[in-house]
C-alpha positions in Angstrom: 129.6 119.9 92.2 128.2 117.9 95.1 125.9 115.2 94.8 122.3 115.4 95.6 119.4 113.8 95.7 117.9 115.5 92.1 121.4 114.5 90.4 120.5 111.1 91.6 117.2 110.9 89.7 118.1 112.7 87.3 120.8 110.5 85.9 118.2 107.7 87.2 115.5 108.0 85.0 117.6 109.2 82.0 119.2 105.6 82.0 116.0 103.3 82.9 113.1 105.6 82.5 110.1 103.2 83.7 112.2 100.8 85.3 112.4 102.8 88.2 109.4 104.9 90.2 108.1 105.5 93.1 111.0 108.5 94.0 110.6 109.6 97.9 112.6 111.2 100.8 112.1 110.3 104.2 114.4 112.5 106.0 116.4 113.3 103.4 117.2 109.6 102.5 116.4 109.2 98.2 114.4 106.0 98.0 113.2 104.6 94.8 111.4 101.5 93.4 113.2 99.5 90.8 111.7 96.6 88.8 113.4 92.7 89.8 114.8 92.2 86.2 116.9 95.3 86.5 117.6 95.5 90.1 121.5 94.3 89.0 121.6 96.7 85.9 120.6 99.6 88.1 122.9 98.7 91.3 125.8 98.7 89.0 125.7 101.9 87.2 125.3 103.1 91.2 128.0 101.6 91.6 130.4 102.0 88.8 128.8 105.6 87.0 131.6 108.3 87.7 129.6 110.9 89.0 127.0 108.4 91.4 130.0 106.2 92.9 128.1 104.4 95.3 131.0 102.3 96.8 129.5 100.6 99.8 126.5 98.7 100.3 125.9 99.6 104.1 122.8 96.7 104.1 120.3 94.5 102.4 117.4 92.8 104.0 113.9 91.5 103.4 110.1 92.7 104.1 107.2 90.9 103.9 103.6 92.6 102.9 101.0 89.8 102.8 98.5 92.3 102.5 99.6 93.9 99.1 98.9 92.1 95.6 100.7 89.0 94.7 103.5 90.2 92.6 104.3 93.0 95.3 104.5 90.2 98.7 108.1 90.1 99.3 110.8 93.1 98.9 114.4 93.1 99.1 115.7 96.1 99.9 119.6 98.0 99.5 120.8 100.3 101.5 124.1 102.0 99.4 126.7 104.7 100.6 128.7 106.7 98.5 131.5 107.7 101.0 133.1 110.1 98.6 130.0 112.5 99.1 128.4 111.0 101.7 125.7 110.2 100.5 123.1 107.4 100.8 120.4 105.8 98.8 117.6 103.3 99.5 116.5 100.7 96.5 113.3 98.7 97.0 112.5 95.5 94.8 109.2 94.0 95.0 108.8 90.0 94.0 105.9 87.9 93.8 105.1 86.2 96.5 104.6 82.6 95.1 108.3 83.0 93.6 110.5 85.4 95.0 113.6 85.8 92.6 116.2 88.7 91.9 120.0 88.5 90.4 122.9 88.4 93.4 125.0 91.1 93.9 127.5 89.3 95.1 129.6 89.9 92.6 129.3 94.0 92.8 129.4 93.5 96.6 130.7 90.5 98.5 129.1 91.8 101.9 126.0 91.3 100.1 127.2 87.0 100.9 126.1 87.0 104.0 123.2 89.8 103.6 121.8 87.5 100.7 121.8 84.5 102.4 120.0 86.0 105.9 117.3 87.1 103.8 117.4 83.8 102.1 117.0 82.1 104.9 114.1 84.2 107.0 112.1 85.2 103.8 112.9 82.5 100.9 113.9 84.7 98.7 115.9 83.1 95.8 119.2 84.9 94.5 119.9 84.2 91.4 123.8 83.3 90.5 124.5 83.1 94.5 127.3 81.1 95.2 126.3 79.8 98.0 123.2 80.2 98.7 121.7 77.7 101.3 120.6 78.7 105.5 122.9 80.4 107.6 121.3 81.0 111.0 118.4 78.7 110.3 118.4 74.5 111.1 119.4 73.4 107.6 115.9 71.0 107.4 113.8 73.9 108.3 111.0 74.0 105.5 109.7 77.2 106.4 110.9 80.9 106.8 110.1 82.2 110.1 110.2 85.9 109.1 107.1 85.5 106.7 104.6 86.7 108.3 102.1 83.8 108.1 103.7 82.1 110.9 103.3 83.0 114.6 105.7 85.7 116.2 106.0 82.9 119.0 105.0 79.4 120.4 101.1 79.4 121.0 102.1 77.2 123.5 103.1 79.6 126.1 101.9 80.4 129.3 105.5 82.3 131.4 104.3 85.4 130.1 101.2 87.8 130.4 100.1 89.4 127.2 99.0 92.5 129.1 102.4 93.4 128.9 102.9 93.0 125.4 100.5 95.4 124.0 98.0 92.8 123.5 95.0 93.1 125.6 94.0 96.3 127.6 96.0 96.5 130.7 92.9 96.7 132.7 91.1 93.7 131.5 91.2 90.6 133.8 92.8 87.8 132.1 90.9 84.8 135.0 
């Protein structure tokens, strides 16, 4: 029997029930909400469950949403691949914004390291159990995470480019 994207859910819901929700498919892709507490619980029976296999974890990144409610600001989000079936899964975790925690999965993953620590450092959001978790692209005495979107996309400063080329005013309006 090959894997699909109802097995998936199935099996899904019969082990957390309300823990997970929000069940889509963009382009054929299963994407699903799971709650921070069980983000770990839930990536390991992917993981480890004999029928779902899910043996690679292709990427993991951060989003910001300043716009939505304070416990849904900041998502992590997991990309896995089960290569056996080929088949691939998206898992989004929404933190509050004031204190943006979920477990490591480091130890399921150890590409999710480097991953972890990226979206530590851009987005500030804490990994629990990390072993390492401290900048790795970022000056070490930054205080700020530049991909929050409450900071600037650029230096204000500026004045080597023309925004009429960036989208940002109509390309017919006089900028003298």
């Amino acid at each position: 029997m090959a894997l699909d994207n109802n097995t998936i859910k199935e099996l899904l819901i019969a082990k957390f029930a309300d823990k997970v929700s929000a069940f889509d498919e963009p382009w054929g892709l299963l994407t699903f909400e799971v709650t921070a507490g069980s983000a770990h619980e839930l990536i390991h029976f992917l993981k480890d469950d004999a029928t779902l296999r899910f043996n690679f974890m292709t990427d993991l990144c951060g989003a910001h949403f300043p716009e939505n409610e304070k416990e849904r600001q900041l998502s992590v989000i997991y990309h896995l691949h089960n290569w056996l079936d080929n088949v691939r899964v998206r898992v989004k975790v929404y933190l509050d914004g004031e204190n943006p925690e979920v477990d490591s999965m480091v130890d399921l993953f150890s590409s999710a390291n480097w991953q972890e620590r990226e979206t530590y450092d851009f987005y500030g959001i804490i990994f629990k159990n990390h072993p390492d978790l401290k900048r790795i692209l970022n000056m070490d005495e930054m205080v700020s995470f530049p991909m929050r979107k409450e900071f600037p996309l650029e230096d204000q400063g500026r004045t080597d480019k023309d925004d009429r080329y960036f989208g940002r005013v109509p390309l017919n309006q006089n900028l003298n």
